[in-house]
C-alpha positions, 0 to 999 in steps of 0.5 A: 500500500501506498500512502504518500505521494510519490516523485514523478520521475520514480516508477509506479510500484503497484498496479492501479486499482479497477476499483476501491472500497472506501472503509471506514470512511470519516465524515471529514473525509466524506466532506472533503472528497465531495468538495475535491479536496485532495490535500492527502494522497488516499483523497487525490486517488478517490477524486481521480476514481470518481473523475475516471468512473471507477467502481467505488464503494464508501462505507462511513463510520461515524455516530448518527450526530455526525452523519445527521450533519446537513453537509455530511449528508449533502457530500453522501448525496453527492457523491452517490449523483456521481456513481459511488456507492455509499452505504450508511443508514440503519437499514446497513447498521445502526449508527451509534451514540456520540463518544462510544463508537470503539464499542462498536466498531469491531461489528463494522460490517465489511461483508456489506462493501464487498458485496457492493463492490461486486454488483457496483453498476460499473464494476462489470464494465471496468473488467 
């Protein structure tokens, strides 16, 4: 994994990705990412997947105070206008109180990306 940014002379180590799981994904950077803000290397690649139409799945975690924040909720519809698939809500898993999410963090559903991932609309047509 690469997590800083690298010279443009220096050769590209690893392969790029044909999609991206985006988890757990903070509401900051939901925010961030919406607004094309790519001040961090995981940030740049996320804006340049949603501009290259590459399959990606965000999945935040967060307590349902933060996720209730009205530009939190517009960076999610955002980004679901541009083709990601954001999964949150109850339906996915209960968000939990403020302050007590290391309570909670070990039942992040995983599974739950992944099989988003696999049936994303264009992940079938990037293969």
């Amino acid at each position: 994994m690469r997590s800083q940014y690298k010279e443009p002379d220096a050769p590209d180590i690893l392969p790029p990705a044909d999609a991206m799981i985006v988890a757990p994904i903070t509401c900051n950077s939901l925010a961030k990412w919406a607004a094309g803000i790519s001040d961090t290397l995981p940030l740049g690649l996320l804006v340049e997947a949603v501009g290259k139409r590459e399959p990606v799945v965000a999945m935040p975690f967060s307590n349902w105070a933060q996720i209730s924040f009205p530009a939190v909720h517009d960076a999610m519809r955002k980004l679901t206008d541009w083709g990601v698939t954001v999964l949150v809500g109850d339906d996915v898993y209960k968000q939990h109180e403020p302050g007590t999410g290391e309570n909670y963090i070990h039942l992040f559903p995983w599974h739950l990306a992944w099989q988003a991932l696999l049936s994303h609309p264009w992940h079938s047509q990037n293969k």
